[in-house]
C-alpha positions as CSV (number, residue, x, y, z in Angstrom):
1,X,0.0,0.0,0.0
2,X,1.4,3.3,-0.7
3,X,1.3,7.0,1.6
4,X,-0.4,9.0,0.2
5,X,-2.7,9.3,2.4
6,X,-3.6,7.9,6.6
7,X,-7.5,8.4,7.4
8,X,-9.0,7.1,10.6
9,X,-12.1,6.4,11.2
10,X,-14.1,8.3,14.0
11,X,-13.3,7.8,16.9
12,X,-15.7,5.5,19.4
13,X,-17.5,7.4,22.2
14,X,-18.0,4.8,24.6
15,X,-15.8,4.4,27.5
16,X,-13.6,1.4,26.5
17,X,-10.5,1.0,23.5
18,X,-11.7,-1.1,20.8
19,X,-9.6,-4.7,20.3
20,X,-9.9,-6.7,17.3
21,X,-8.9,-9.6,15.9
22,X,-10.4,-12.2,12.6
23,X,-11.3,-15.3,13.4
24,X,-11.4,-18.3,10.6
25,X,-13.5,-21.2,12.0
26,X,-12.5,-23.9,9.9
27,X,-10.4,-24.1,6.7
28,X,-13.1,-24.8,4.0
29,X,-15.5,-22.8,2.8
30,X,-18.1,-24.1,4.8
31,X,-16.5,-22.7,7.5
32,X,-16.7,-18.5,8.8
33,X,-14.7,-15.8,8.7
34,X,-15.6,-12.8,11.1
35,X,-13.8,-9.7,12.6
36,X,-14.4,-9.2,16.6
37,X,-14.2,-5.6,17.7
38,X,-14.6,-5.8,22.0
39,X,-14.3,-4.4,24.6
40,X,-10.2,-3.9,25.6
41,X,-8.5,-2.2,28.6
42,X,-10.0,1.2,29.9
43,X,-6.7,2.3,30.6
44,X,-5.6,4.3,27.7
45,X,-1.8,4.6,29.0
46,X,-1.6,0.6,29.4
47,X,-2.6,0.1,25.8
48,X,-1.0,3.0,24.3
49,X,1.9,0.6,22.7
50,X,-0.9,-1.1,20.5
51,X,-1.3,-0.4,16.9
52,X,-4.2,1.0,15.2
53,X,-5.8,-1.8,13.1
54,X,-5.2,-1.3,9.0
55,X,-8.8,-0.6,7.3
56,X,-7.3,-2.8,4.0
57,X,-6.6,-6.4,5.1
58,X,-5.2,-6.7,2.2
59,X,-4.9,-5.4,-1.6
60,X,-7.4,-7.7,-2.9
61,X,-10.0,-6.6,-1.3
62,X,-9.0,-2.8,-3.4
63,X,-9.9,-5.0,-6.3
64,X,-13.2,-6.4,-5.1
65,X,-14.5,-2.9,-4.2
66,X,-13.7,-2.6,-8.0
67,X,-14.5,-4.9,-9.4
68,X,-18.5,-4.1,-7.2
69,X,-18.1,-1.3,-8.2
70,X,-17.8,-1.3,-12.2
71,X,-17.0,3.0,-12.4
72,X,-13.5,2.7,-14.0
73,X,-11.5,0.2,-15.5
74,X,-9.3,-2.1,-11.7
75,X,-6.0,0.1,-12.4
76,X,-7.9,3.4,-12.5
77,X,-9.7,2.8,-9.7
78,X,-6.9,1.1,-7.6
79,X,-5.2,4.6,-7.8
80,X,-8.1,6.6,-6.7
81,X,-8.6,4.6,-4.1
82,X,-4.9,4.8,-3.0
83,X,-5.2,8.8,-3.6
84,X,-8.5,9.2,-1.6
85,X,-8.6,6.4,1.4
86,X,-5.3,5.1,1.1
87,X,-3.5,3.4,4.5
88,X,-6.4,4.2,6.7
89,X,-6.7,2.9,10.2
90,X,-9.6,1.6,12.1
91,X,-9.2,3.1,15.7
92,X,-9.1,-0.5,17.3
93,X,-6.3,-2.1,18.9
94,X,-5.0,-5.5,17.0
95,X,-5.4,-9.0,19.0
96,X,-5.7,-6.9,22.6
97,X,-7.2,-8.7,25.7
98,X,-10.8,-8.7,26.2
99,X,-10.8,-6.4,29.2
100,X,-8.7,-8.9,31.1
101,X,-7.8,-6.3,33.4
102,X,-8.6,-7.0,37.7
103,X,-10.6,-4.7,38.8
104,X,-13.8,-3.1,37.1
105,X,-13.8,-5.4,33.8
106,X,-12.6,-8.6,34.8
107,X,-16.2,-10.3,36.0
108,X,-17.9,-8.3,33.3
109,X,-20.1,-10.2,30.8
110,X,-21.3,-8.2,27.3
111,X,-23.7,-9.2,25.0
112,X,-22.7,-10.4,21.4
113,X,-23.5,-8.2,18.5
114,X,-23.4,-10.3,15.1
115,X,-23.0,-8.4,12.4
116,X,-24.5,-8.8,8.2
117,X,-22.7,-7.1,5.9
118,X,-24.5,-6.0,2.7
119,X,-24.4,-6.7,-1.1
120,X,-20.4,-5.8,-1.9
121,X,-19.9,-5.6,1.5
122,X,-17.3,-7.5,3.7
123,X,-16.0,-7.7,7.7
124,X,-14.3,-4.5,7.4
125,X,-16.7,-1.9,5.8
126,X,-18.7,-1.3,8.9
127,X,-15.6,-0.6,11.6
128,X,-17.0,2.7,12.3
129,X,-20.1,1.0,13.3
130,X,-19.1,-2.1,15.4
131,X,-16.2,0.3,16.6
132,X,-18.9,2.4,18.1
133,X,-20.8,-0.6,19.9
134,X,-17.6,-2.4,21.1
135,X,-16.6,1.1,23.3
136,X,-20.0,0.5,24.7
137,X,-19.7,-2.6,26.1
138,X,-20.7,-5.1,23.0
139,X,-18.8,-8.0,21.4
140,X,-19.1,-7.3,17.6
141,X,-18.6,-10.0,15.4
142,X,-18.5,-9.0,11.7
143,X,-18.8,-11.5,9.3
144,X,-17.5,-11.7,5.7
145,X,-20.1,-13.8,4.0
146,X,-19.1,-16.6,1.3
147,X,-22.5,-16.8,-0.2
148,X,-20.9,-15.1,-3.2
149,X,-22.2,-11.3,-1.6
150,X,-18.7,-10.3,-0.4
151,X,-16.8,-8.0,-2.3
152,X,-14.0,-10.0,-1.6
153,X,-13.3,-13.0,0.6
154,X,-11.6,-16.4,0.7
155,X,-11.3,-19.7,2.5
156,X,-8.8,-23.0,1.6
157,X,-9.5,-26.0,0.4
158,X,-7.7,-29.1,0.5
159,X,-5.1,-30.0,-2.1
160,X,-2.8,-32.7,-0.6
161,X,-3.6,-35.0,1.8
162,X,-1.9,-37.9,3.8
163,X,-1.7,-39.8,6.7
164,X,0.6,-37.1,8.5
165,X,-0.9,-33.8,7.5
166,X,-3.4,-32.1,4.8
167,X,-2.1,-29.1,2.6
168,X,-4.8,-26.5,2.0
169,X,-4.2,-24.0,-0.9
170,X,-5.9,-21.1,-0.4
171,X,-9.0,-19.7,-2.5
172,X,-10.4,-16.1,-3.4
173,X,-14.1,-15.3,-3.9
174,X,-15.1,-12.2,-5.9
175,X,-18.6,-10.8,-5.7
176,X,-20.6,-13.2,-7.6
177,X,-22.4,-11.1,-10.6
178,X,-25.9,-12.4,-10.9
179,X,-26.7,-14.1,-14.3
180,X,-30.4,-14.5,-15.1
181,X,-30.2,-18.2,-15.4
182,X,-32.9,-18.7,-12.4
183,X,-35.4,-16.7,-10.9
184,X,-33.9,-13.5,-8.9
185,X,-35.5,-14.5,-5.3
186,X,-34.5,-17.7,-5.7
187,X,-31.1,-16.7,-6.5
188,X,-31.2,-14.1,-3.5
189,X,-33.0,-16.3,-1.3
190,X,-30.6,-19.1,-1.5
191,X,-28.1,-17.0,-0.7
192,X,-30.2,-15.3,2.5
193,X,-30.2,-18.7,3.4
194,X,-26.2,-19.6,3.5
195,X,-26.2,-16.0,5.5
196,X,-28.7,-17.2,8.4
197,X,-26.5,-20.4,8.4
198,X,-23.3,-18.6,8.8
199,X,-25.1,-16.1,11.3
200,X,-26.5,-18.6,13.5
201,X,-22.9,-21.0,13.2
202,X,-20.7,-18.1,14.6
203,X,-23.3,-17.0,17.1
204,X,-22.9,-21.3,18.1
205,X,-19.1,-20.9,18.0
206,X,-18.7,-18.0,20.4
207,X,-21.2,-18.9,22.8
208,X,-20.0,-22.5,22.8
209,X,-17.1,-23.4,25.8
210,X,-15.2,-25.9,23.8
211,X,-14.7,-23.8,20.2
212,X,-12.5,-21.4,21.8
213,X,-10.5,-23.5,24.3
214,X,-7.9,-24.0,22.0
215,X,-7.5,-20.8,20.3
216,X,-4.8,-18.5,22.5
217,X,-6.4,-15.1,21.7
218,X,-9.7,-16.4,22.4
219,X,-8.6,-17.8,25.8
220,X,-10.4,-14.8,28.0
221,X,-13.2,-14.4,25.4
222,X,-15.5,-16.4,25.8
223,X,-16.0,-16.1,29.7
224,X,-16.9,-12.3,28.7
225,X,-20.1,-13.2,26.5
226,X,-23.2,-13.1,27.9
227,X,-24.9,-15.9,26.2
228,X,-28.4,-14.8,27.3
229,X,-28.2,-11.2,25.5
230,X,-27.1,-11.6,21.8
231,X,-28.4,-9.0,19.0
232,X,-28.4,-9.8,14.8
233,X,-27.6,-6.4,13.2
234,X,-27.6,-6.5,9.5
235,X,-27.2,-3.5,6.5
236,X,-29.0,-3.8,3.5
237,X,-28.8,-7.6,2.5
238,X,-27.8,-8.1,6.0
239,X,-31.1,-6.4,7.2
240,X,-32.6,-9.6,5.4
241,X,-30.0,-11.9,7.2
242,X,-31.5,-10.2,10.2
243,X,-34.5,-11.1,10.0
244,X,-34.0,-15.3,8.5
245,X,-31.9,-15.2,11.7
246,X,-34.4,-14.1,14.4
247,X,-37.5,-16.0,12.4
248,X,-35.2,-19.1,13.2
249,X,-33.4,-19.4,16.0
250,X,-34.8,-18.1,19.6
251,X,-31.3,-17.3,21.1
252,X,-31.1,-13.9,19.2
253,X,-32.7,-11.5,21.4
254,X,-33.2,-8.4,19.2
255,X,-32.2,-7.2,16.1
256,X,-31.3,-4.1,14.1
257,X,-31.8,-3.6,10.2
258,X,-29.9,-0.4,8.9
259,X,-31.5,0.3,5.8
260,X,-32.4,-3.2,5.1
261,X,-33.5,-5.2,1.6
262,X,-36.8,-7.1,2.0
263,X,-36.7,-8.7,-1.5
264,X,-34.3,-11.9,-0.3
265,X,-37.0,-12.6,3.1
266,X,-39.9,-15.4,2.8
267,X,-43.0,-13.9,3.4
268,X,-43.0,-16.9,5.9
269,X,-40.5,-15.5,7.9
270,X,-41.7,-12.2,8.7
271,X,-44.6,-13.8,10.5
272,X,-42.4,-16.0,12.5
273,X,-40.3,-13.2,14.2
274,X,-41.7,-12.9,18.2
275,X,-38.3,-10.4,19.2
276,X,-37.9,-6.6,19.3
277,X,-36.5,-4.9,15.6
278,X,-35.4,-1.4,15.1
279,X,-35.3,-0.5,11.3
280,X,-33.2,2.8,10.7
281,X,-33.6,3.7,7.1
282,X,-31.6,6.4,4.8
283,X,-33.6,8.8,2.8
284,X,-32.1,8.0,-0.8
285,X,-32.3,3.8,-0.7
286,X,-36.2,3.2,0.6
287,X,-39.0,2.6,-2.1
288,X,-43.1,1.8,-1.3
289,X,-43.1,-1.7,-1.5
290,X,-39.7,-2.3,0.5
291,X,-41.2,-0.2,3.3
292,X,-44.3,-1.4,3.1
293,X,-42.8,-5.1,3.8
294,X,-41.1,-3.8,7.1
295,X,-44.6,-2.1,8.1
296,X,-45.8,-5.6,8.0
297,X,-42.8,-6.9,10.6
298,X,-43.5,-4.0,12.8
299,X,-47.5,-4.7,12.3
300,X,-46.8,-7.6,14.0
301,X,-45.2,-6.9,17.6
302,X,-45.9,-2.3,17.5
303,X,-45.0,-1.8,20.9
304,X,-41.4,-3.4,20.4
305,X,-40.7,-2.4,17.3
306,X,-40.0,1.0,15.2
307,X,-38.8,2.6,12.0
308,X,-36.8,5.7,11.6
309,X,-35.3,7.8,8.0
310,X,-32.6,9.5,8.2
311,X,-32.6,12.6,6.3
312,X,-30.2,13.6,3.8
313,X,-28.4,10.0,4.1
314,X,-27.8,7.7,1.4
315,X,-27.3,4.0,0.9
316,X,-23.6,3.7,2.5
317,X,-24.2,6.2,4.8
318,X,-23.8,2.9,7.5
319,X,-20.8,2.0,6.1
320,X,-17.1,3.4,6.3
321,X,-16.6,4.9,2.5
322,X,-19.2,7.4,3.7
323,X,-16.3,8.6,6.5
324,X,-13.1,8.1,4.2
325,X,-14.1,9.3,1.0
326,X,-13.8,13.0,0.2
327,X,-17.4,15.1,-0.7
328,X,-16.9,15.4,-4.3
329,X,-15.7,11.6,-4.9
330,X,-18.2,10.5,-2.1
331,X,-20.8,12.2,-3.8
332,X,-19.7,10.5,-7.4
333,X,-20.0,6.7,-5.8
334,X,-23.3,7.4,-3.9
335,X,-21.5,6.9,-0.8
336,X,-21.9,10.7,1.2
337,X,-25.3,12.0,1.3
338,X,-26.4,16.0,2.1
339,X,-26.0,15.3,5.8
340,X,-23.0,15.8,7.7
341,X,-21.5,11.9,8.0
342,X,-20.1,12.2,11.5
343,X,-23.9,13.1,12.3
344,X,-25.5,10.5,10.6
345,X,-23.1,8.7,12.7
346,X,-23.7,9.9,16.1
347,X,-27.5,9.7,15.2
348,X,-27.2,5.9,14.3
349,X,-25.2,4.9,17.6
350,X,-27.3,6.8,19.7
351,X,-30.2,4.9,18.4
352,X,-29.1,1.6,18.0
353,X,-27.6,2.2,21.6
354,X,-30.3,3.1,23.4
355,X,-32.9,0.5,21.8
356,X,-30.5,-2.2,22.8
357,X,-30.6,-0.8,26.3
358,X,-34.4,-1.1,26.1
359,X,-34.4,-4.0,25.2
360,X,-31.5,-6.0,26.6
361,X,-32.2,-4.6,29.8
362,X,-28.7,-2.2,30.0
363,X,-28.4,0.2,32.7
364,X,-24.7,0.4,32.9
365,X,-24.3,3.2,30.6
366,X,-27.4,5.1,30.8
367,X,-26.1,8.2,32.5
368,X,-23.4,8.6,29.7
369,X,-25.8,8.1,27.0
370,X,-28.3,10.6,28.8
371,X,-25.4,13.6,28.1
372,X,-24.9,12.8,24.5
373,X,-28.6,13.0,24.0
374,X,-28.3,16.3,25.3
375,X,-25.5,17.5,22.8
376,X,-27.7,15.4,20.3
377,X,-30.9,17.4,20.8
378,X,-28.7,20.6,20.7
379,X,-27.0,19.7,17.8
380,X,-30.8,18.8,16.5
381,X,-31.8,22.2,17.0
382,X,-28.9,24.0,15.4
383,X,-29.0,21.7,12.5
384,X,-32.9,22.8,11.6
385,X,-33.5,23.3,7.9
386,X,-33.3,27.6,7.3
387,X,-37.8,27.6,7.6
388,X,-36.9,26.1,11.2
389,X,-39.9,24.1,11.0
390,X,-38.2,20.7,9.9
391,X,-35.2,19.0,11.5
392,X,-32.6,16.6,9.9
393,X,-34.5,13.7,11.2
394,X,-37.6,12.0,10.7
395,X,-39.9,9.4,11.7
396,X,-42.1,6.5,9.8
397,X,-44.8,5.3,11.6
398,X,-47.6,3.4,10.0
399,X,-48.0,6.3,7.1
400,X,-47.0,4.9,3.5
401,X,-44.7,8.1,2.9
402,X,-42.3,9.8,5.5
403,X,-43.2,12.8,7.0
404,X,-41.2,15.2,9.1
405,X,-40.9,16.4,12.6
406,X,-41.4,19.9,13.4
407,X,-39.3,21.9,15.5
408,X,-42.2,21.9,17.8
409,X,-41.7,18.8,18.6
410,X,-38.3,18.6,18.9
411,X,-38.1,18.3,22.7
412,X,-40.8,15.3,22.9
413,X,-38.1,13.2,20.2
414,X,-35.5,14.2,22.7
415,X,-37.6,12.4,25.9
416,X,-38.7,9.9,23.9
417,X,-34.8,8.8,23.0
418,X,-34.1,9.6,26.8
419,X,-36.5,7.7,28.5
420,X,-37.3,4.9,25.9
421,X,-39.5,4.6,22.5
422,X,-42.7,5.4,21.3
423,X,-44.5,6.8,19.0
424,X,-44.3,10.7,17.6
425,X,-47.2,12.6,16.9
């Protein structure tokens, strides 16, 4: 990778350093490949020898953002990439101990976060994100799906084998371009279905005592997960990996869809979710029918479930090219919206944050979270379009088209964040 350039990504809010490390769970495709971001060491000076993790595992995946991408011909847009993101860092510490520390952290148990990356998508694009929840107390695994979605990915698979050892060679996956041999939601929907699997098997891994005995850097791990408190959290196709995964296995508790696809779920499935959902939706992605199929989920359980737009945010505004990217090139790709991305941001956390202390029952934090609502509501105010009647935010209740939130009532959205949801007039 070259210099031109050394981003990082925003900087978590919550009171702990990020770690990370990836995790491979077997050597054959059939196995999973997911990136942990958790909780590390609250003492800053104790960890301050650890490097920042790189963004770019490596250079192939610049090609399978290409190669999803189709703009410009690989070497053109390997060079604007290098010009524009270059070496950026994710602002999590690499293979750090799970707050291993005596004293405040050592006893604690966090609930697991299992992350869906989207169509193009991969375990790294979404570090701002799972970042943001690991400061807060949450073990984030993000998994880079080999259902043929991934941008880029690989796996090994064995080449030589005898009585002493096997030899794996190892095996890239590209995005796999859709050809119109079969029906599309078939296609999709076989797909949705490999995600749920791979969902659901690292979800087993983590939780399960034996899986991580053996691995060193896992040692401490898994005596931090709480195994009663586990959240699916999906973007786009992962939205729809969000909901196979709750329709079908009991142990997820919640979920989150952030901007989610519909098109991949069975009908089937939507009736069969019984937990709590949070949709938050960007303004320049959402059409009548896709909604229309999340009204239905929420239909189904109102009191524990909720939909909010985001104005002025696009598509990617959940991933990290919305962060790295400059306006003009940001703008080109469809990955930066109108609205400032560090807010869109903040107003993302703040709401997956505080449903998943609704929900999962978390007081620990509620007192820090209380003051950045207050910045938040401040920020609101300031923020207001130049009539001052409409604010940057709004929500979708059972109405077919958005509408916005006056001013007016501006401080009710504000006690209704603080003090738990429900519904806007």
């Amino acid at each position: 990778m070259g210099n031109s350039v050394n981003k990082t990504l925003p900087a978590p809010s919550g009171p702990y350093i990020v770690g990370a490390l990836d995790v491979i769970t077997e050597h054959t495709q059939q196995g999973c490949f997911f990136r942990l971001f958790y909780p590390s060491q609250i003492d800053e000076e104790s960890n301050s020898t650890a490097e920042y993790t790189p963004w770019v595992a490596r250079s192939k995946y610049i090609d399978g953002y290409g190669y999803f991408s189709k703009y410009f011909p690989l070497s053109v847009f390997r060079k604007i990439f290098q010009y524009t993101i270059g070496d950026a860092v994710v602002p999590a510490k690499w293979m750090q101990p799970c707050c291993s520390l005596e004293g405040t952290c050592s006893d604690a148990k966090y609930p697991l976060i299992i992350f869906s990356h989207g169509l193009g998508g991969n375990r790294l694009v979404y570090s701002a994100v799972c970042s943001e929840l690991a400061s807060h107390g949450y073990i984030v695994a993000a998994i880079e799906h080999r259902d043929g979605s991934a941008s880029y990915t690989y796996y090994h698979e064995l080449s030589e084998s005898s009585d002493e050892n096997e030899i794996y060679k190892e095996k890239d996956l590209f995005y796999e371009t859709y050809e119109p041999k079969a029906d599309v939601f078939e296609y999709r929907n076989s797909q949705l279905k490999k995600r749920v699997e791979e969902c659901i098997k690292v979800k087993n891994y983590l939780i399960t005592k034996d899986t991580l005995e053996h691995l060193t850097e896992l040692q401490n791990l898994k005596s931090h997960i709480d195994p009663t408190r586990i959240v699916a959290v999906g973007h786009s196709f992962g939205g729809a990996s969000v909901i196979g995964s709750l329709a079908l296995d009991s142990d997820f508790s919640a979920g989150i869809v952030l901007d989610g696809w519909m098109f991949p779920v069975d009908k089937e499935a939507e009736d069969e979710v019984q937990q709590p959902l949070l949709f938050v939706n960007n303004e320049k992605f959402q059409w009548k029918e896709n909604v229309e199929r999340m009204q239905n989920v929420i239909s189904k359980f109102p009191s524990g479930r909720m939909m909010y737009t985001i104005k002025g945010s696009v598509h990617q505004s959940h991933a990290d090219f919305t962060h790295l990217a400059d306006p003009w090139l940001g703008g080109f790709f469809k990955v930066r919206g109108s609205i400032d991305p560090q807010l869109c941001h903040e107003i993302n956390s703040k709401m997956c944050l505080h449903f998943l202390q609704k929900y999962l029952g978390i007081n620990l934090l509620l007192s820090s979270v209380k003051v950045l609502l207050k910045n938040y509501y401040r920020t609101f105010y300031k923020r207001a379009d130049r009539n001052r009647h409409t604010c940057k935010i709004w929500r979708m209740g059972n109405q077919r088209q958005p509408t916005f939130i006056n001013i007016a009532f501006i401080r009710k959205l504000y006690n209704v964040l603080l003090f738990g949801f429900a519904e806007v007039d």
